[in-house]
C-alpha positions as CSV (number, residue, x, y, z in Angstrom):
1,X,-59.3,4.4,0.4
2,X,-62.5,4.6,1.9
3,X,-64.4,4.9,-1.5
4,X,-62.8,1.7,-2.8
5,X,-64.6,-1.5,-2.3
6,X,-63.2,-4.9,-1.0
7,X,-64.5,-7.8,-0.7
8,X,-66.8,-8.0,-3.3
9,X,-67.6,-10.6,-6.1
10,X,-67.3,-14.2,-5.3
11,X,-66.1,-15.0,-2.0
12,X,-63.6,-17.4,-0.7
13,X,-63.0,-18.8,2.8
14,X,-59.4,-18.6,4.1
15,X,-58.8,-20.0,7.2
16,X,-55.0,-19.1,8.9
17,X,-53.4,-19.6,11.8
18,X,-51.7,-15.9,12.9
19,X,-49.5,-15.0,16.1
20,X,-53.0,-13.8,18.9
21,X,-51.3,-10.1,18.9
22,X,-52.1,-9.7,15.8
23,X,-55.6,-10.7,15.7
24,X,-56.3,-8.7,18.9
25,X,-55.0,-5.8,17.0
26,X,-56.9,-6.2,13.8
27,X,-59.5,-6.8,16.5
28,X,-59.3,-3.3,17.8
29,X,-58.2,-1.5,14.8
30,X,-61.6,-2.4,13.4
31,X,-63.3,-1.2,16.5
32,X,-61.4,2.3,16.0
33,X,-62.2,2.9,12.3
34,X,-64.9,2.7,9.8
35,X,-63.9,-1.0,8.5
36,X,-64.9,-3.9,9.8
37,X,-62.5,-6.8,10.9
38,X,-62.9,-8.6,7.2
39,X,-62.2,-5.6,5.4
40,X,-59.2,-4.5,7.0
41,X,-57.8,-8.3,6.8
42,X,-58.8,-8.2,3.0
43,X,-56.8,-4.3,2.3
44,X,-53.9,-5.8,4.3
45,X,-53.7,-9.1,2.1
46,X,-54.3,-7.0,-1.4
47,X,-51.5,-4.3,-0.2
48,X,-48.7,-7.2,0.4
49,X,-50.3,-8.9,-3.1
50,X,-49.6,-5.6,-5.1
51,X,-45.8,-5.3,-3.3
52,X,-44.9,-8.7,-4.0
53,X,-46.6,-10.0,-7.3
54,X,-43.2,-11.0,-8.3
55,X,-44.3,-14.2,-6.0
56,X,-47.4,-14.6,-8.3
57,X,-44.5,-14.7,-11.1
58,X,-46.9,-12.0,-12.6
59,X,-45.3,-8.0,-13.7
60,X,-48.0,-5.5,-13.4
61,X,-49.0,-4.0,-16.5
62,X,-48.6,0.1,-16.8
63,X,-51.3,0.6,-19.1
């Protein structure tokens, strides 16, 4: 995972409202690992995306 590359391209601002426990612990995982606060935000938002493109009305293609 490390090799892969988030948050590139054109960026967006997305501004949330999320329970404080939850930023405090995206707060310290960051402070634990190699990714910054952004990136880890960004991994978790692509992993739920990828389990749940059925909300996007989207299949993923197999090719």
């Amino acid at each position: 995972m490390r090799s892969q590359e988030h948050n590139k391209g054109e960026l967006s601002e997305l501004k949330v409202k999320i329970e404080k426990k939850v930023v405090e612990d995206y707060a310290r995982m960051a402070e634990n690992s190699e990714y910054n606060l952004e990136e880890l935000v960004v991994i978790a938002l692509k992993r739920f995306r990828a389990s749940h493109c059925d909300y996007l009305k989207e299949h993923p293609t197999t090719d």
